[in-house]
VOPA-479274 format. One record per atom (N, C-alpha, C): atom name; x, y, z; residue number from 1; residue in three letters. Coordinates in pm, whole numbers, plus 50000, padded with zeros to 5 digits. Layout:
{"CA" {X Y Z} NUM "ALA"}
...
# end
This chain:
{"N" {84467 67866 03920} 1 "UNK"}
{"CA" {84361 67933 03848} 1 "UNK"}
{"C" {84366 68082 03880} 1 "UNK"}
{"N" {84349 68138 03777} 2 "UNK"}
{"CA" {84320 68301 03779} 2 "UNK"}
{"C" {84161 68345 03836} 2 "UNK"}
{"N" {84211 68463 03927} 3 "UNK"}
{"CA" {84051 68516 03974} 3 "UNK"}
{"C" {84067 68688 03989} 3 "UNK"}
{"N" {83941 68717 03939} 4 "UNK"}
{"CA" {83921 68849 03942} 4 "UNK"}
{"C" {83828 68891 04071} 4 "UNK"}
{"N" {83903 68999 04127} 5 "UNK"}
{"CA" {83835 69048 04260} 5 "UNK"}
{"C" {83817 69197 04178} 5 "UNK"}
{"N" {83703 69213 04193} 6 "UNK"}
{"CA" {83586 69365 04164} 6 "UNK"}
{"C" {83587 69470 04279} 6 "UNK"}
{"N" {83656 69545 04301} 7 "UNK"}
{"CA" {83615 69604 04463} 7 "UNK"}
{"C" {83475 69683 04430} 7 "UNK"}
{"N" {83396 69690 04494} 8 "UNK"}
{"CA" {83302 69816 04524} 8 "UNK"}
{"C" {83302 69878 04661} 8 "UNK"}
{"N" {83240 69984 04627} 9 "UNK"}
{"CA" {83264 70075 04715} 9 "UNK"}
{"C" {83113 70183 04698} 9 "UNK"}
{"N" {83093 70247 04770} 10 "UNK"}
{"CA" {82999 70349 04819} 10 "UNK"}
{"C" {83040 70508 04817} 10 "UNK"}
{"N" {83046 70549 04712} 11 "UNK"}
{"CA" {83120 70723 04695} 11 "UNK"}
{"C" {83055 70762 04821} 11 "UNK"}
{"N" {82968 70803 04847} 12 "UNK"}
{"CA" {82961 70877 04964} 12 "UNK"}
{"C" {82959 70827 05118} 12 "UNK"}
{"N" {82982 70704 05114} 13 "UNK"}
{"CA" {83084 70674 05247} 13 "UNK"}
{"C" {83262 70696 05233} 13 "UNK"}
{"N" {83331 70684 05120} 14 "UNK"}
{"CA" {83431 70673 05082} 14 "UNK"}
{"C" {83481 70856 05108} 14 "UNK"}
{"N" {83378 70933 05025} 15 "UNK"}
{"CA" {83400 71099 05096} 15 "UNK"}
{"C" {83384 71133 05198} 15 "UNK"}
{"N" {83335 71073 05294} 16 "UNK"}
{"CA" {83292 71107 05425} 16 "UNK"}
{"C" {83412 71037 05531} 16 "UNK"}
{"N" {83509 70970 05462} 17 "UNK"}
{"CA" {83625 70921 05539} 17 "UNK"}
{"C" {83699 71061 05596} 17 "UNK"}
{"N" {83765 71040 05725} 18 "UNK"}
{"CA" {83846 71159 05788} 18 "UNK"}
{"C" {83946 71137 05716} 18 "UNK"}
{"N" {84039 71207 05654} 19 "UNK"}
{"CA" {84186 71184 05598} 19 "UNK"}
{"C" {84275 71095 05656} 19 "UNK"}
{"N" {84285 71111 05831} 20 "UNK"}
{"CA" {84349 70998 05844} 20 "UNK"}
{"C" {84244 70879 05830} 20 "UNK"}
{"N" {84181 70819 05827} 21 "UNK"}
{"CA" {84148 70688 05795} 21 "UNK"}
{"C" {84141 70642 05657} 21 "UNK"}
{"N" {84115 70769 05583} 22 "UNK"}
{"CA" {84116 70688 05471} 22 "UNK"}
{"C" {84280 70692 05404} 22 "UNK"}
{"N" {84426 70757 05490} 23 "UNK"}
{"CA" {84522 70761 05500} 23 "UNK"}
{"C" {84591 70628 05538} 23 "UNK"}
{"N" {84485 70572 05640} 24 "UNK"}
{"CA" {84531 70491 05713} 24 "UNK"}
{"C" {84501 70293 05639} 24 "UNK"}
{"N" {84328 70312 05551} 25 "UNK"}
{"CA" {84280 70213 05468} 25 "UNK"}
{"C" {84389 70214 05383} 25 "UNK"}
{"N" {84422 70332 05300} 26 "UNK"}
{"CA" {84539 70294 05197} 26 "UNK"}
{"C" {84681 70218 05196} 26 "UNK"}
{"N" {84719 70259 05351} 27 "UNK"}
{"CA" {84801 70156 05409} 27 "UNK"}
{"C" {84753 70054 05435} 27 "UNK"}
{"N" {84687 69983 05456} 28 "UNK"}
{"CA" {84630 69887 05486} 28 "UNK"}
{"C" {84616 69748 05347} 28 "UNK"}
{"N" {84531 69851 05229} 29 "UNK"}
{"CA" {84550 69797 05136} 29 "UNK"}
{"C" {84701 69788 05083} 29 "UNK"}
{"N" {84754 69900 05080} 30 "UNK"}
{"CA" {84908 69833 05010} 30 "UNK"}
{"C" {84951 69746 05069} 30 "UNK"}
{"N" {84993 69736 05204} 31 "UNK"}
{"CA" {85055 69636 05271} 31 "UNK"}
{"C" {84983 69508 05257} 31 "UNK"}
{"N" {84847 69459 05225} 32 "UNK"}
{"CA" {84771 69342 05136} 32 "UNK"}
{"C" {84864 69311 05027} 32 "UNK"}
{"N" {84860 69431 04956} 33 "UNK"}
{"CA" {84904 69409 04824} 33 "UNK"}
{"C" {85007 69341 04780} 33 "UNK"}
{"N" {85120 69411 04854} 34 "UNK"}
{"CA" {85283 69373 04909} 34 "UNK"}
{"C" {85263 69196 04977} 34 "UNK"}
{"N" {85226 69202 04993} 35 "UNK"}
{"CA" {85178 69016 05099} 35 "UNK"}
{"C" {85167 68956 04945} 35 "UNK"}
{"N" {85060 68958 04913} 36 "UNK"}
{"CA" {85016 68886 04791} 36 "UNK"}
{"C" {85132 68905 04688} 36 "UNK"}
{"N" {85190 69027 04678} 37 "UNK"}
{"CA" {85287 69021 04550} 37 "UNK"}
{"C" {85403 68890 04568} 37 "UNK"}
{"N" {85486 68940 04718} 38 "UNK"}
{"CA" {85594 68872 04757} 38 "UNK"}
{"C" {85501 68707 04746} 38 "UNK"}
{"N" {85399 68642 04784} 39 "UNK"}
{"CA" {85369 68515 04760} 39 "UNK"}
{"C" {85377 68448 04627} 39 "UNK"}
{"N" {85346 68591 04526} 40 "UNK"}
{"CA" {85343 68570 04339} 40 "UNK"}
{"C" {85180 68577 04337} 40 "UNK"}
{"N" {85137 68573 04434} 41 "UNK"}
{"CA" {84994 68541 04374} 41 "UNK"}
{"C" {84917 68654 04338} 41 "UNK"}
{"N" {84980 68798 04356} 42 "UNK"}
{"CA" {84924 68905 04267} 42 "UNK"}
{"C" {84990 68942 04163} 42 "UNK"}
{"N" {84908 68946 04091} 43 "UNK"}
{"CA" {84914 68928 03902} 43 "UNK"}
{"C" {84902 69081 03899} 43 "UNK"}
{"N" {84798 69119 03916} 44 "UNK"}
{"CA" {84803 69288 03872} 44 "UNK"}
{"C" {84694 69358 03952} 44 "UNK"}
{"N" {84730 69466 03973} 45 "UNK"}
{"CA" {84586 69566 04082} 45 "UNK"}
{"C" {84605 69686 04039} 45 "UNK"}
{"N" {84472 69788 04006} 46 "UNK"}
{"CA" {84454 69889 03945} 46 "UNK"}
{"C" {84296 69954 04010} 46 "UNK"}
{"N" {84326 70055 04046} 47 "UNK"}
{"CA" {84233 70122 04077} 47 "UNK"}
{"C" {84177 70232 03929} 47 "UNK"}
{"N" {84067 70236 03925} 48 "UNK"}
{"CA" {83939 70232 03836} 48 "UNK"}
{"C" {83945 70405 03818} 48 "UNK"}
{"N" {83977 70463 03723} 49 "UNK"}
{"CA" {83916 70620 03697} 49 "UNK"}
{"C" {83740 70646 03664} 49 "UNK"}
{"N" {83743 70766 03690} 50 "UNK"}
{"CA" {83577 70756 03677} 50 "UNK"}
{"C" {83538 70772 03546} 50 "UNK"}
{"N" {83404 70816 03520} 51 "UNK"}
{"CA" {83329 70800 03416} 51 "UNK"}
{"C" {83375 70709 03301} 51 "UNK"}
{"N" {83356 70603 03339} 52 "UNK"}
{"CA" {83331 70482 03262} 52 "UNK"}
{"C" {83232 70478 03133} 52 "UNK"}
{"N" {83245 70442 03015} 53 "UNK"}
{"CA" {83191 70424 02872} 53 "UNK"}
{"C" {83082 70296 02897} 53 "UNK"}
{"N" {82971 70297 02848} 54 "UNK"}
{"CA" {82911 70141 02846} 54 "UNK"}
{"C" {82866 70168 02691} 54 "UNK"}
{"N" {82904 70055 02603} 55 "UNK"}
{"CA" {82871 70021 02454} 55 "UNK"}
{"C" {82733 69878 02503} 55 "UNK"}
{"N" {82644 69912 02402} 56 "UNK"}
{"CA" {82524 69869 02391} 56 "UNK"}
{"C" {82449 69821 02165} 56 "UNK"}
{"N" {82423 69724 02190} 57 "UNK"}
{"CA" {82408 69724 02064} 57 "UNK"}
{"C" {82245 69776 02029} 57 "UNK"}
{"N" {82233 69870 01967} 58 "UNK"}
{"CA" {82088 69887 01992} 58 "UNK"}
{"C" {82007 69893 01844} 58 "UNK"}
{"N" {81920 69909 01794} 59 "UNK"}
{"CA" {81832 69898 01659} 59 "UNK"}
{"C" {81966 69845 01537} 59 "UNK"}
{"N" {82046 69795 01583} 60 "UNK"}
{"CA" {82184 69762 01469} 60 "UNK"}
{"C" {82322 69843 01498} 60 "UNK"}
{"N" {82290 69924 01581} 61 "UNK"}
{"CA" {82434 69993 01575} 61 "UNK"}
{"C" {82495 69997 01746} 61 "UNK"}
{"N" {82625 70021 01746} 62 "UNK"}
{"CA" {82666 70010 01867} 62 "UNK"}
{"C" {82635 70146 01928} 62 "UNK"}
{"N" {82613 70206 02035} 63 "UNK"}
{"CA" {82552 70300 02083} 63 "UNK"}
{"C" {82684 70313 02228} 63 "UNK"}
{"N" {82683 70390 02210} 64 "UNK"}
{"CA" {82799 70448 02360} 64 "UNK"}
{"C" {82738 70566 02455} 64 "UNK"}
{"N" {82717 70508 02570} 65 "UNK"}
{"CA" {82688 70595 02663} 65 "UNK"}
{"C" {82744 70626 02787} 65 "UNK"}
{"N" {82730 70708 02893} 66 "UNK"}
{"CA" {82834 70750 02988} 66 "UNK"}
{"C" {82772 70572 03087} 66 "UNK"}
{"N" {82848 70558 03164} 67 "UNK"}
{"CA" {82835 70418 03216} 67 "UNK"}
{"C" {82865 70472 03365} 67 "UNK"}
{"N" {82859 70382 03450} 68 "UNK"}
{"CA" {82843 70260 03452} 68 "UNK"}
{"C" {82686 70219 03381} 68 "UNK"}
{"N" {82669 70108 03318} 69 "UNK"}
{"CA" {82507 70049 03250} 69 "UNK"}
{"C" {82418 70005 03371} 69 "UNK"}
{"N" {82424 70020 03494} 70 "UNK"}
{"CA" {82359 69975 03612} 70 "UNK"}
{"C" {82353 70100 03687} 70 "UNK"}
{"N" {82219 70103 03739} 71 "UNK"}
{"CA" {82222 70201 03825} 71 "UNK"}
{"C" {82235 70120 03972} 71 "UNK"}
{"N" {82323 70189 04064} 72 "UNK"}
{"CA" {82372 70128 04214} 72 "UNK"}
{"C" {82423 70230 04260} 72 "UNK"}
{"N" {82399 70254 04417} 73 "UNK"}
{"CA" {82467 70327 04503} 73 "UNK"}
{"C" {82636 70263 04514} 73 "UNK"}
{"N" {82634 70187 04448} 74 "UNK"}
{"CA" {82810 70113 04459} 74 "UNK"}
{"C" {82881 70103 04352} 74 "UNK"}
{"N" {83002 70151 04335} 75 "UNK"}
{"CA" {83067 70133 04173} 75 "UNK"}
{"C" {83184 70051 04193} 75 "UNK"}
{"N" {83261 69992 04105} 76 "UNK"}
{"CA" {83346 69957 04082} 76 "UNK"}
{"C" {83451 70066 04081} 76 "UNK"}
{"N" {83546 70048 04213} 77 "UNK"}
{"CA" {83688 70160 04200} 77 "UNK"}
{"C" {83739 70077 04166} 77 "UNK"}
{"N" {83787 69957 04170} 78 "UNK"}
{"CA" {83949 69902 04115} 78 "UNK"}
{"C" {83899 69739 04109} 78 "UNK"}
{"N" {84024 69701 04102} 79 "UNK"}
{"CA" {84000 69525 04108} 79 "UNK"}
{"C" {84180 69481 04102} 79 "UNK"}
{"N" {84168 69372 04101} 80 "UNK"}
{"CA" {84281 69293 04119} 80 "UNK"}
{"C" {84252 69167 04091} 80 "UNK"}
{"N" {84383 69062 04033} 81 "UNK"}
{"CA" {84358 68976 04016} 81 "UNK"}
{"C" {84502 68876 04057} 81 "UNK"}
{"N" {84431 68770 04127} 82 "UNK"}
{"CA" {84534 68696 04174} 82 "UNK"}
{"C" {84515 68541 04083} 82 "UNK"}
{"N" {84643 68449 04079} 83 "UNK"}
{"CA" {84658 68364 04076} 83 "UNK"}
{"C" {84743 68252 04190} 83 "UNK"}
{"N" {84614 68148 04199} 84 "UNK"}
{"CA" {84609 68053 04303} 84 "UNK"}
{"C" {84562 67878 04297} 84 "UNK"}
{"N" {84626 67871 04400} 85 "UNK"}
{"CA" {84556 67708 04358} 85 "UNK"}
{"C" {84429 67653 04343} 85 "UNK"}
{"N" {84297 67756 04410} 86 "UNK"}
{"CA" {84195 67666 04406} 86 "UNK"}
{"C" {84128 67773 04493} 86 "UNK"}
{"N" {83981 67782 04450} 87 "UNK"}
{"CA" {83878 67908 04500} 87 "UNK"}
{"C" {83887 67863 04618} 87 "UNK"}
{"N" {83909 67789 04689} 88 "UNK"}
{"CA" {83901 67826 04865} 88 "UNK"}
{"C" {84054 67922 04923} 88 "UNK"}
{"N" {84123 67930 04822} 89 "UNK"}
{"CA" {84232 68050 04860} 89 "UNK"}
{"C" {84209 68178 04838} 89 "UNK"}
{"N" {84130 68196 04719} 90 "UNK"}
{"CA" {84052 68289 04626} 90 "UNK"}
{"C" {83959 68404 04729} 90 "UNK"}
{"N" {83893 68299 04797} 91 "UNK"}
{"CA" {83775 68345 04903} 91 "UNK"}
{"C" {83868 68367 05030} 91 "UNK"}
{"N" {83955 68313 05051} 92 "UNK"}
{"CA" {84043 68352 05165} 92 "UNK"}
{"C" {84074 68484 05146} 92 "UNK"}
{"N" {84164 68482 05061} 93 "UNK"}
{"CA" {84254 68684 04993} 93 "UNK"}
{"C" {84104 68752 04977} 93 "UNK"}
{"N" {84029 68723 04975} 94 "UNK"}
{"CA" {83876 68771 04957} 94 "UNK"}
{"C" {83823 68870 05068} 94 "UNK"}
{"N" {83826 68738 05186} 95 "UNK"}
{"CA" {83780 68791 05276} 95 "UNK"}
{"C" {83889 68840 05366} 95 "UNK"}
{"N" {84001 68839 05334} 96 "UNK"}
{"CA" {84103 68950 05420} 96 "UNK"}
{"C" {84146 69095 05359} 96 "UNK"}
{"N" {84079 69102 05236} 97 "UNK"}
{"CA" {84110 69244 05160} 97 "UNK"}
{"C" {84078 69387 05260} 97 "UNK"}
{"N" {84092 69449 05296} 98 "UNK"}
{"CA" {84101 69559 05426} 98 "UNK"}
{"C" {83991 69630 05339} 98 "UNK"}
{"N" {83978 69653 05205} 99 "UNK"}
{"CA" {83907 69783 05174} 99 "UNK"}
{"C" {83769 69789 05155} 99 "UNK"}
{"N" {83712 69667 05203} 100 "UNK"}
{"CA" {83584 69656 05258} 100 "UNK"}
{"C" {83594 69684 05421} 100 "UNK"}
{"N" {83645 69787 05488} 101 "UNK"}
{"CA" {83618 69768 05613} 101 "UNK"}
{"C" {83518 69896 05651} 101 "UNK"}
{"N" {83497 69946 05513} 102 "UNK"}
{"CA" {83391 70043 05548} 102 "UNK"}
{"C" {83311 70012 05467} 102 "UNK"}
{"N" {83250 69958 05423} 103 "UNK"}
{"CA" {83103 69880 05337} 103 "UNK"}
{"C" {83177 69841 05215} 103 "UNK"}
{"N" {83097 69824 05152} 104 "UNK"}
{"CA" {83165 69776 04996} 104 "UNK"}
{"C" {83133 69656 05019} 104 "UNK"}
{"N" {83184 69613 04892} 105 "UNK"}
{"CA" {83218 69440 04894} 105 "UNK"}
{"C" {83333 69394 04744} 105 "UNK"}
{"N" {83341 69265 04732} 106 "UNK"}
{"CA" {83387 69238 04643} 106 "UNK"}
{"C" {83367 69102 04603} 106 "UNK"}
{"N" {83361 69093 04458} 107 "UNK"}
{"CA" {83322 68994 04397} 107 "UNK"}
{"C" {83457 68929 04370} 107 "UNK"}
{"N" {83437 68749 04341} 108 "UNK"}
{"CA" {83519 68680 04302} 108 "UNK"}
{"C" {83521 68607 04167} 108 "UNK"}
{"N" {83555 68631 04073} 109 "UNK"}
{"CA" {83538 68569 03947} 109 "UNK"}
{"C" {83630 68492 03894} 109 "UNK"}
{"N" {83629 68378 03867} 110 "UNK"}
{"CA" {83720 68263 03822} 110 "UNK"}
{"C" {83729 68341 03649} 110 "UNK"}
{"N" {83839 68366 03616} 111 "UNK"}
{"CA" {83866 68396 03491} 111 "UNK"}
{"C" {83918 68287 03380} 111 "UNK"}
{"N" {83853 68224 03277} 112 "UNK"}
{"CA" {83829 68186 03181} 112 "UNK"}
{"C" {84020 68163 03104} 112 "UNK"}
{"N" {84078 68037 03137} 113 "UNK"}
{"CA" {84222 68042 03109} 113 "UNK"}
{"C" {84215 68032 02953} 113 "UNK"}
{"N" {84307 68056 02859} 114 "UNK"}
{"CA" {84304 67934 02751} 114 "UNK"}
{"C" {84259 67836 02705} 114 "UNK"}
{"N" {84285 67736 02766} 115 "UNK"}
{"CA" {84226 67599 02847} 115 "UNK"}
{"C" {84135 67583 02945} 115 "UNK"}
{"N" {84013 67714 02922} 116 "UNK"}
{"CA" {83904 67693 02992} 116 "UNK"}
{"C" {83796 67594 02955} 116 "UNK"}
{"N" {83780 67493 02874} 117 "UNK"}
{"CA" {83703 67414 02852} 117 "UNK"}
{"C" {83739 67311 02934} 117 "UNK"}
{"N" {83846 67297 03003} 118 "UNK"}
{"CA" {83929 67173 03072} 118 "UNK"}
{"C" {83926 67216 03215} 118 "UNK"}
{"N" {83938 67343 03237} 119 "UNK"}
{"CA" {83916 67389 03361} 119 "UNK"}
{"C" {83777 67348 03463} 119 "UNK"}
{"N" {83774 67325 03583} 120 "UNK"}
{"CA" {83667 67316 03644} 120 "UNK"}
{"C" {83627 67438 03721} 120 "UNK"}
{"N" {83477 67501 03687} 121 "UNK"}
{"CA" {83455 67599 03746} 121 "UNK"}
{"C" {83376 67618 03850} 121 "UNK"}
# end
């Protein structure tokens, strides 16, 4: 099964990193990354540019505004998505992702196959 990991993060803990550490998180995450690739079980990872679009349907028409549509001290920088046998592996690569080691978090989302009516979620 396919799963989407959401990173968030905290801009102003993320600016307040010393260069080497946040020199040092980036290694950290690639070398994750590299693990998961060589297993196959990373599908794709992309870190997030800013000012994000949010479309809204409003009195009939679609309406576009600067986004994120939530207000939070936490945004979405990137995500990744792995494929695996079964959400207790999911939550494993979950909870070993390095780039929560300064707050943040990340969500796990079972992504919707083809054959998601057959799927158990």
């Amino acid at each position: 099964m396919k799963y989407l990991m959401l990173i968030y993060g905290n801009e102003e803990i993320w600016n307040a990193l010393a260069p080497e550490d946040m020199a040092s998180l980036i290694a950290k995450v690639d070398g994750f990354n590299e693990t998961l690739r060589e297993s196959g079980e990373l599908l794709e990872s992309e870190g997030l540019m800013p000012r994000p679009r949010s479309v809204r349907w409003v009195g009939g028409d679609a309406v576009v505004t600067d986004g994120p549509y939530v207000e939070a001290k936490e945004f979405v920088g990137s995500y990744f998505v792995v494929e695996v046998d079964d959400e207790e592996r999911a939550l494993e690569i979950a909870r070993a992702y390095p780039g929560t080691l300064y707050g943040g978090g990340l969500e796990v989302w079972p992504l919707m196959g083809r054959d998601w009516a057959s799927d158990e979620v």
